[in-house]
C-alpha positions in Angstrom: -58.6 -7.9 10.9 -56.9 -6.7 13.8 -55.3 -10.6 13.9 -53.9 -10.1 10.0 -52.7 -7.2 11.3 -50.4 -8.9 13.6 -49.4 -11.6 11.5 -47.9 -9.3 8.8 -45.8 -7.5 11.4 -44.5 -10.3 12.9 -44.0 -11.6 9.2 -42.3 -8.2 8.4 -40.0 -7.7 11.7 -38.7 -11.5 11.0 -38.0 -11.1 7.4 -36.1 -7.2 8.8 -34.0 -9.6 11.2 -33.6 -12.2 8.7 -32.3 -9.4 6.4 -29.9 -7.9 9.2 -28.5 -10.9 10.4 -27.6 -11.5 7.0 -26.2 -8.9 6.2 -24.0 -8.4 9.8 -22.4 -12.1 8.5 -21.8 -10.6 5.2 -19.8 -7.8 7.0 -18.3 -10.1 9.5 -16.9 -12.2 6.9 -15.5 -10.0 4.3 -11.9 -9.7 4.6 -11.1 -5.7 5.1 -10.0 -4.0 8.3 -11.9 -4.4 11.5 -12.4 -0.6 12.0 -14.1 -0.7 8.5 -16.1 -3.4 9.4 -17.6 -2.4 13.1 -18.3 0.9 11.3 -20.6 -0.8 8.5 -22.2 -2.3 11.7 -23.0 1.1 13.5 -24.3 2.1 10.3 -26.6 -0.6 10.1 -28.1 -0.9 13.3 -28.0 2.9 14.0 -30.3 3.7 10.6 -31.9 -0.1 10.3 -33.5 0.6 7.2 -30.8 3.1 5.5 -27.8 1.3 7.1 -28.5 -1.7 5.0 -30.0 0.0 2.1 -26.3 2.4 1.8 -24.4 -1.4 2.3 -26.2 -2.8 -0.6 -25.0 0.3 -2.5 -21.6 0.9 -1.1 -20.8 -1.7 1.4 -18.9 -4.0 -1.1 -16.6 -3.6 -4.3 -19.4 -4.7 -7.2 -17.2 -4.2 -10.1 -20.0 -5.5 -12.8 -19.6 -9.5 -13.6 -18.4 -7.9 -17.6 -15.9 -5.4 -16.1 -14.9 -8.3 -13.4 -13.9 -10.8 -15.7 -12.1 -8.6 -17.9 -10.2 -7.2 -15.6 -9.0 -10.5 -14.7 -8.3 -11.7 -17.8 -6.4 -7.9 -18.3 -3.9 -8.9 -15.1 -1.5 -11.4 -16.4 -0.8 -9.2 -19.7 -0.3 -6.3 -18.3 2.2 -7.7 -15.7 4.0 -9.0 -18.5 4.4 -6.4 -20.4 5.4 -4.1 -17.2 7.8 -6.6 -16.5 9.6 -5.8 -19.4 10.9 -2.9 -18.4 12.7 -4.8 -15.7 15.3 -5.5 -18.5 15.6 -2.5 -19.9 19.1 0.2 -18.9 16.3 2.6 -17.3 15.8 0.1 -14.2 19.4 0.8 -12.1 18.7 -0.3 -8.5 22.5 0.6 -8.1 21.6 4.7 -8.0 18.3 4.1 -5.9 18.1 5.6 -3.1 17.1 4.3 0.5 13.0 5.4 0.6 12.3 4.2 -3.5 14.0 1.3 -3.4 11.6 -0.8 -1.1 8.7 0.6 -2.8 10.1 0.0 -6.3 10.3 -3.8 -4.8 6.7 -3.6 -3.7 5.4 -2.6 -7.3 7.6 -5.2 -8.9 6.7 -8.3 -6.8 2.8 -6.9 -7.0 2.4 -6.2 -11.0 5.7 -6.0 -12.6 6.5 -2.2 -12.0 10.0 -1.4 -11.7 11.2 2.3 -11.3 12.6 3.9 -14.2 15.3 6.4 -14.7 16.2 9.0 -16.9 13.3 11.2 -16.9 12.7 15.1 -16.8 10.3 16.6 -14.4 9.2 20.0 -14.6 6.3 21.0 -11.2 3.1 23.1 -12.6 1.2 24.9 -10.2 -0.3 28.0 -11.3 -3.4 26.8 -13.8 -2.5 29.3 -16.4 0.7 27.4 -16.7 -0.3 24.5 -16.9 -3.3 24.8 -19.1 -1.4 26.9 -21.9 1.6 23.9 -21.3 -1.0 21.3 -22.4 -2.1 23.3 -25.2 1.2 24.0 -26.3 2.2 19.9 -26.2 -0.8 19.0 -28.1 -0.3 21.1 -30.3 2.7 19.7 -31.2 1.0 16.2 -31.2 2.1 14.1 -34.8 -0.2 10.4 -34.4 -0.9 10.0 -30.4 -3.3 11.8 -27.7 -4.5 9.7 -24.4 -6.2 11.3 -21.7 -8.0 10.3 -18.6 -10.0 12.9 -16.2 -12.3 12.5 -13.6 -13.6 16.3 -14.1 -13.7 17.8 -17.5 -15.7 20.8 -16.9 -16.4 23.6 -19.7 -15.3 26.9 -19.4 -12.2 29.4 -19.8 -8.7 27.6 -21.0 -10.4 23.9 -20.4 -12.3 24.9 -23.9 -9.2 25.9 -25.2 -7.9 22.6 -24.4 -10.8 21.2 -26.1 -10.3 23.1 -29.4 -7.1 22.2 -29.1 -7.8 18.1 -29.2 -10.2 19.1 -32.0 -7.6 20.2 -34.3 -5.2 17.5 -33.7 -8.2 15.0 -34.5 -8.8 16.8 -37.7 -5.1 16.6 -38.9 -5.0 13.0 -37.9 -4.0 12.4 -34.5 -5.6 9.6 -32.7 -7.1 10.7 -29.4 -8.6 8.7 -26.7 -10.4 10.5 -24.0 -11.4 8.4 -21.0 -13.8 10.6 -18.8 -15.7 9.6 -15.8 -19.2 9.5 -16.1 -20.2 11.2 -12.5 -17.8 13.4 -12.6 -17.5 14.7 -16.0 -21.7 14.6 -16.5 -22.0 18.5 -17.2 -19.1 18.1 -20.2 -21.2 15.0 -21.5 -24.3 17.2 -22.0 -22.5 20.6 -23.5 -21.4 21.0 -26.9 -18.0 20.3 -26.9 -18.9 16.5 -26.7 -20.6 16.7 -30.0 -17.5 18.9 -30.9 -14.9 16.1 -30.0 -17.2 12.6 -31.7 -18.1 14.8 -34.6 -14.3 15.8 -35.6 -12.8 12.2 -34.2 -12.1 12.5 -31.1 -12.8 8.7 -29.7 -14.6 10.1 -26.5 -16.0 7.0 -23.6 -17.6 7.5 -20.2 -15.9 6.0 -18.0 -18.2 3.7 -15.2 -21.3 5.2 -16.7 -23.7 5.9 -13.7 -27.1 3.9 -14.5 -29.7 4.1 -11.4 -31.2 0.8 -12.7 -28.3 -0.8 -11.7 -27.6 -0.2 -8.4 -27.7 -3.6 -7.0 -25.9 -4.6 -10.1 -22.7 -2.8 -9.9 -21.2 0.3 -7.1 -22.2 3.2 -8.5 -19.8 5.7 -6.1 -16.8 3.6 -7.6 -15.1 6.3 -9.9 -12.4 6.9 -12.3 -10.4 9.4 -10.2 -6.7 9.4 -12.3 -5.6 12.8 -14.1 -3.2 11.6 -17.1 -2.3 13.1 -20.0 -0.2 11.3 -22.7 1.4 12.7 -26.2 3.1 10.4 -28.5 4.3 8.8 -25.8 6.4 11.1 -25.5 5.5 13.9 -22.5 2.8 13.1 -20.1 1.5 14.8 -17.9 -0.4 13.6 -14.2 -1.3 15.3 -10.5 -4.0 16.3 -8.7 -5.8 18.9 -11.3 -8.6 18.1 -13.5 -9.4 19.4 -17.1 -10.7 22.4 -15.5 -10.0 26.4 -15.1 -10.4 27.1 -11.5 -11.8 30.8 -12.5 -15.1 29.1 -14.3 -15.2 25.7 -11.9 -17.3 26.1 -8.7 -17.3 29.3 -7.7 -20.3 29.9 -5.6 -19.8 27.2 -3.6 -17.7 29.3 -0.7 -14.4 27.5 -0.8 -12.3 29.7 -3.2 -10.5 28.5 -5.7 -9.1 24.6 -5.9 -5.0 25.0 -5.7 -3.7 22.2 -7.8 -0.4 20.8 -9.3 0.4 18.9 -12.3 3.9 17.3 -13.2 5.0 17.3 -16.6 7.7 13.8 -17.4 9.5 13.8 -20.5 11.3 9.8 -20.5 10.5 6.3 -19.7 8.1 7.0 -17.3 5.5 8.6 -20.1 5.1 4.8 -21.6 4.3 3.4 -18.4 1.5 5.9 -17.8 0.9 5.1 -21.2 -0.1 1.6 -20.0 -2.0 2.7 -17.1 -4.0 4.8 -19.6 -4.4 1.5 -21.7 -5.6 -0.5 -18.9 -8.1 2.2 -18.4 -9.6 2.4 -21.7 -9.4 -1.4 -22.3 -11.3 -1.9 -18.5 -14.0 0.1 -19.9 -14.0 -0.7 -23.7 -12.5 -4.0 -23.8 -10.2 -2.8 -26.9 -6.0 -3.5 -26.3 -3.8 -1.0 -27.5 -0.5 -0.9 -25.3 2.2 1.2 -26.4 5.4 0.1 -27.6 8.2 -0.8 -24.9 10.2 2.1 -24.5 13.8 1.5 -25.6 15.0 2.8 -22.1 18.1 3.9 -23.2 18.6 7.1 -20.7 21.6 9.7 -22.3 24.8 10.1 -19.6 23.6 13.8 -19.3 19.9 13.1 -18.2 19.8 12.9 -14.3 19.5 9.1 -12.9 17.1 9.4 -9.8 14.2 7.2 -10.9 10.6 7.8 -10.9 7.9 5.0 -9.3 4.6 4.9 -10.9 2.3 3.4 -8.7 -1.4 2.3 -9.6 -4.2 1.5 -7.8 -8.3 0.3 -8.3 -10.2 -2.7 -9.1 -8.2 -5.6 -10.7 -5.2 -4.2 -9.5 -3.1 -5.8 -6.8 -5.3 -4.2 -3.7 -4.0 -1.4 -1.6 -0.7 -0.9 -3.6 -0.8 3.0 -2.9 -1.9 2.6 0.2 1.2 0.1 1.2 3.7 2.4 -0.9 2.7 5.7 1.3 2.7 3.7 5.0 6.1 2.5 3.5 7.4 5.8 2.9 6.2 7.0 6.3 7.9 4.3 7.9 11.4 5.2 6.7 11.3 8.8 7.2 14.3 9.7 9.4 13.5 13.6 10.3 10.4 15.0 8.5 7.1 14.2 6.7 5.0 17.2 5.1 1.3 15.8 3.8 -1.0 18.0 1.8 -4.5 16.4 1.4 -8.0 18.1 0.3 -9.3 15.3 2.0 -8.0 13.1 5.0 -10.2 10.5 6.3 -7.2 7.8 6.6 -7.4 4.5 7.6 -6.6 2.5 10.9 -2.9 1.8 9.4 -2.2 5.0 7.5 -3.3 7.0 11.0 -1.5 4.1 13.3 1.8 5.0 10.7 1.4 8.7 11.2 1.2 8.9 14.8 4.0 6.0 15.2 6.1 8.4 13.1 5.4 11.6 15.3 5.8 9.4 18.5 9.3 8.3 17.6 10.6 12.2 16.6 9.8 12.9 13.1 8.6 16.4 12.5 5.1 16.1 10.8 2.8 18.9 9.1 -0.2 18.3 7.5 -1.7 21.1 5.6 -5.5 20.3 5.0 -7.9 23.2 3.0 -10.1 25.2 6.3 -13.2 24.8 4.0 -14.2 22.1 2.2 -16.7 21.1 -0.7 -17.7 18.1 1.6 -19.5 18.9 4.7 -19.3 14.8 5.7 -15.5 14.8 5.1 -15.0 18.2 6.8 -15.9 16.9 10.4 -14.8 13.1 9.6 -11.5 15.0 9.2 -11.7 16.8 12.2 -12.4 13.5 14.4 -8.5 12.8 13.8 -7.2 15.7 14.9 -7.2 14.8 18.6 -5.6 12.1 17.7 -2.6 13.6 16.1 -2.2 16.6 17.7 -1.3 14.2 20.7 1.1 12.5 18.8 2.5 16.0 18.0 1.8 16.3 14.4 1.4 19.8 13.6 -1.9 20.6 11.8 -2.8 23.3 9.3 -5.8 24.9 7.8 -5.1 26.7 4.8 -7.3 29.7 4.1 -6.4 30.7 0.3 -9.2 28.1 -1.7 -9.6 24.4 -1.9 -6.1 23.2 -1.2 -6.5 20.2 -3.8 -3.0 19.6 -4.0 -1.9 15.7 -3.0 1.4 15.4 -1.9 3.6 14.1 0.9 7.8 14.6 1.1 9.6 12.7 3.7 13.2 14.4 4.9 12.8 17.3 2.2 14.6 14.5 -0.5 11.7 12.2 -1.9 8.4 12.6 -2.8 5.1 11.2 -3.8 2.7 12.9 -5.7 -0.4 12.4 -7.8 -4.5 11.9 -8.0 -4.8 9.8 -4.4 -6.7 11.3 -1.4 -6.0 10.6 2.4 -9.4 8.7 2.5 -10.6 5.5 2.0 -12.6 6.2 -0.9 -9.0 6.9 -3.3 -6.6 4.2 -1.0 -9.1 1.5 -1.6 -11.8 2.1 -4.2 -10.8 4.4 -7.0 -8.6 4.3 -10.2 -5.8 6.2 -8.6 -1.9 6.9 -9.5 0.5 8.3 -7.5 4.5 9.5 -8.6 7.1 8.0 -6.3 10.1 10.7 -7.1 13.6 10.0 -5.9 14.8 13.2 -6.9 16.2 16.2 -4.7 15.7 19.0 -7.1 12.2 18.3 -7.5 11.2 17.6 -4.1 13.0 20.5 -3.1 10.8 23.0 -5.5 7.7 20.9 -4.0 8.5 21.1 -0.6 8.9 25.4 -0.7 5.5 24.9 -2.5 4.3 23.1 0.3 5.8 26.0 2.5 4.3 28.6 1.0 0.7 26.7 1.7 1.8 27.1 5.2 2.4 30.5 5.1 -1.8 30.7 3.9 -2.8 28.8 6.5 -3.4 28.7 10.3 -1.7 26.1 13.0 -4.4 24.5 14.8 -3.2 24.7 19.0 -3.9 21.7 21.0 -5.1 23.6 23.9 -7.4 25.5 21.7 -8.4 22.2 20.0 -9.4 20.6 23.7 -12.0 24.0 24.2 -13.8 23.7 21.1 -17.4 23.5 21.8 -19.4 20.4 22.4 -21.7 20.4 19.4 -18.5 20.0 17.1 -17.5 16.9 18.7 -21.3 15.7 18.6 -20.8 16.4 14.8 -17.0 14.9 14.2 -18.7 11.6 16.1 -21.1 11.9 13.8 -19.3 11.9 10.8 -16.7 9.4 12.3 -19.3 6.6 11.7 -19.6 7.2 8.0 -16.1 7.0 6.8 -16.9 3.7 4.8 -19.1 6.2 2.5 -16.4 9.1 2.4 
C-alpha cells in the first residue's frame, strides 16, 4: 500500500512540474512586456496551485473562437469606412495643433481614424446635470438611440433614464442598448429589463459571464465604454455610468463616485456612432454603421478637432495606451492626471517619471479610498517611485474620484472611460477623447483644481516613515497587477 502510495505522488508532483513548466514557456513566449511576464511568474510559483489556476483564467486574452473570428472579419470594414472621413472638410491637419496632430497620425495609420473638426463640446460634472441632460436629448429622439454602459444600475434619475428610452421605443425610435453582463447583472435581474424588451427596446448583454466557460473564453474581459448616441446627432461619452451616485454604493465607505461626461454635438457623434456599431456587431454579429457624416463644419463653429480613440480586442493593440505616452511625451510645462485607479504600466510609469525628470510639473490626483482594496495598495507601490521623480501626488477626500482625465500645458486634453491600469490600457473595450481645444481644457483643468483643493498632497518625507506593514502590503499587491 504504502508503495502505491508513493507512486501516485511521484505520478502527481511530475504531472504538477509538467504542468508548470508548461505553463512558465507559455508565459515566456507570449509577446507582452517583460514586467508583465516575470509577474505571472511570481504568481505562479509563489501560489503553485492558484498561480496557474488564476493564468488559465486571466493570464491570456481568450476572446471566444466566435467572437475571435468576427472580430477579424469586422477589422478591414470598419477601417474602411473610418477612412472615409479622411476625405471629408472635417479632417484639416492645417489648424491642428502640435500635441493632436501625432496622435491623429497614430489613429489613422492604426484603423483609419482621423481627427475631426467642427464640433461642440459642453463638460458635465454634477450627476443631476447630466442625468436630466440625457433625458432631455432623448426625449427629443425622432428614429435613433445607441447606448453602451458598463454599469446600468437602478435607482433615482438612472430609472428616469430608463422611462425615458421606454417612451421613445413606444413612439418608434430604434434603441440599442449594449450592457455588460458583469457589470450591469443587478439591472438584468430588476424590472426595468422586462420594461425595456417588453416596450422594444433591443436590450444584449454584453460578454455574458458563463462559469462553464472559463477555460473557454476570459471571463474578467469587460465592456468598460460609456456612450451615448441620438440620431447621430449629440452623443454623449466619459467616465460616468447609467447610474445616480445618491442610490449606487453607498455603504461601501468611499462616498460618492465624482464623474464627468462630455456632451459633442458634430462629426465626432458618427464616429462614436461606429464605435457603438462595432460593439453591438462584436457581440451580436448584426452590421448597422451609420451613414458618413457629410462633414461640412459652418465658418462660425470653432475648428480645434476632436480625436476619438478606441481600444479592446480586435482592435489595433494598445492604441490608448500609445496615444496617452504620446501626449506625455510632448508636454512642454505641465501634466495634470486624474485616475480612480492607477496601476500603470512599465512604459506609462517610465513616461511619467521621464517627464518629471526633465522639468514638467506633474499632479496626479488619485481618490484616498478606494472600492478596490488590491488596487488601493498596487497604487501605493508607485508612489515611491514618483514622488522621487517629483511628481506631486494627491488623495482626494470628497468620494470616489472616478473622473479620467489628463491635460498637458493647461491647452489639450484627453478624456474618457480608460483607467491608469492595465486592465483598461490592455484588456477592455475602452474610448478616450483626444480634445485640441483651449476653452474646454481650460473649464476641465479648474475642475481638476478644484479636486485638488478636496484632497491632501502626499510629502515624500512623510511617505519614507510610513510603517513597515504597508510596504509588506504595497509588495504584496505589486505582484498581482496582471489581475488588477
Amino acid at each position: 500500500m504504502d508503495k502505491i502510495y508513493h507512486i501516485l505522488t511521484l505520478v502527481s508532483i511530475g504531472l504538477y512540474w509538467l504542468l508548470v513548466a508548461t505553463v512558465t514557456f507559455r508565459v515566456v513566449f507570449k509577446k507582452r512586456a517583460v514586467s508583465v511576464s516575470l509577474a505571472w511568474l511570481m504568481i505562479i510559483y509563489i501560489l503553485p496551485v492558484l498561480g496557474v489556476f488564476c493564468y488559465f483564467l486571466f493570464g491570456e486574452l481568450n476572446l471566444g473562437r466566435r467572437r475571435a473570428e468576427r472580430a477579424k472579419q469586422m477589422l478591414t470594414s470598419f477601417t474602411d469606412w473610418f477612412t472615409q472621413l479622411n476625405h471629408c472638410q472635417a479632417h484639416i491637419t492645417e489648424t491642428m495643433g502640435a500635441h493632436i496632430y501625432k496622435i491623429d497620425q497614430l489613429c489613422n495609420h492604426r484603423m483609419g481614424i482621423p481627427a475631426l473638426s467642427g464640433n461642440q463640446l459642453s463638460l458635465q460634472y454634477s450627476p443631476q446635470q447630466i442625468l436630466q441632460s440625457i433625458i432631455r436629448d432623448i426625449e427629443q429622439a425622432r428614429y435613433s438611440i445607441r447606448m453602451v454602459f458598463y454599469i446600468w444600475h437602478p435607482g433615482g434619475l438612472a430609472d428616469s433614464v430608463a422611462s425615458s428610452l421606454i417612451k421613445a421605443a413606444n413612439r418608434g425610435v430604434n434603441v440599442k442598448l449594449l450592457l455588460d453582463s458583469a457589470g450591469s447583472n443587478k439591472f438584468m435581474k430588476s424590472h426595468w429589463y422586462t420594461l425595456m424588451v417588453n416596450s422594444g427596446v433591443h436590450v444584449v448583454q454584453a460578454l455574458e459571464v458563463r462559469p462553464w466557460r472559463i477555460f473557454l473564453r476570459r471571463l474578467d474581459l469587460r465592456q468598460h465604454r460609456k456612450i451615448i448616441v441620438i440620431d447621430d446627432s449629440v452623443a454623449y461619452t466619459g467616465s460616468m455610468n447609467m447610474v445616480d451616485p445618491e442610490y449606487f454604493k453607498r455603504d461601501s465607505g468611499v462616498g460618492q463616485w465624482i464623474d464627468i461626461m462630455v456632451r459633442i454635438v458634430g462629426p465626432t457623434v458618427n464616429v462614436l456612432a461606429a464605435i457603438h456599431s462595432w460593439d453591438w456587431e462584436f457581440e451580436t454579429g448584426e452590421r448597422e454603421l451609420p451613414l458618413v457624416p457629410l462633414c461640412n463644419p459652418e465658418d462660425e463653429l470653432p475648428k480645434h478637432p476632436i480625436q476619438v480613440v478606441p481600444s479592446g480586442p480586435g482592435m489595433p493593440e494598445n492604441m490608448i495606451s500609445q496615444a496617452l505616452i504620446l501626449a506625455i511625451h510632448q508636454a512642454n510645462h505641465s501634466i495634470r492626471i486624474t485616475t480612480p485607479y492607477f496601476v500603470p504600466s512599465a512604459d506609462l510609469l517610465s513616461a511619467l517619471k521621464t517627464a518629471a525628470q526633465r522639468g514638467i510639473h506633474i499632479d496626479l490626483i488619485i481618490p484616498q479610498k478606494n472600492d478596490s482594496l488590491m488596487v488601493k495598495w498596487a497604487s501605493r507601490s508607485f508612489y515611491g517611485d514618483l514622488l522621487d521623480a517629483g511628481v506631486a501626488i494627491y488623495e482626494f477626500y470628497g468620494g470616489l474620484l472616478h473622473t479620467k482625465s489628463v491635460v498637458i500645458d493647461e491647452q489639450f486634453c484627453l478624456v474618457g472611460t480608460v483607467n491608469l491600469d492595465m486592465r483598461s490600457l490592455w484588456l477592455n473595450f475602452e474610448v478616450t477623447l483626444a480634445v485640441d481645444d483651449i476653452e474646454f481644457t481650460q473649464q476641465l483643468y479648474e475642475l481638476q483644481q478644484k479636486y485638488i483643493q478636496q484632497a491632501i498632497k502626499i510629502d515624500y518625507q512623510s511617505w519614507q516613515m510610513r510603517p513597515i506593514y504597508n510596504r509588506a502590503l504595497e509588495r504584496m499587491y505589486y505582484l498581482f497587477n496582471p489581475l488588477l
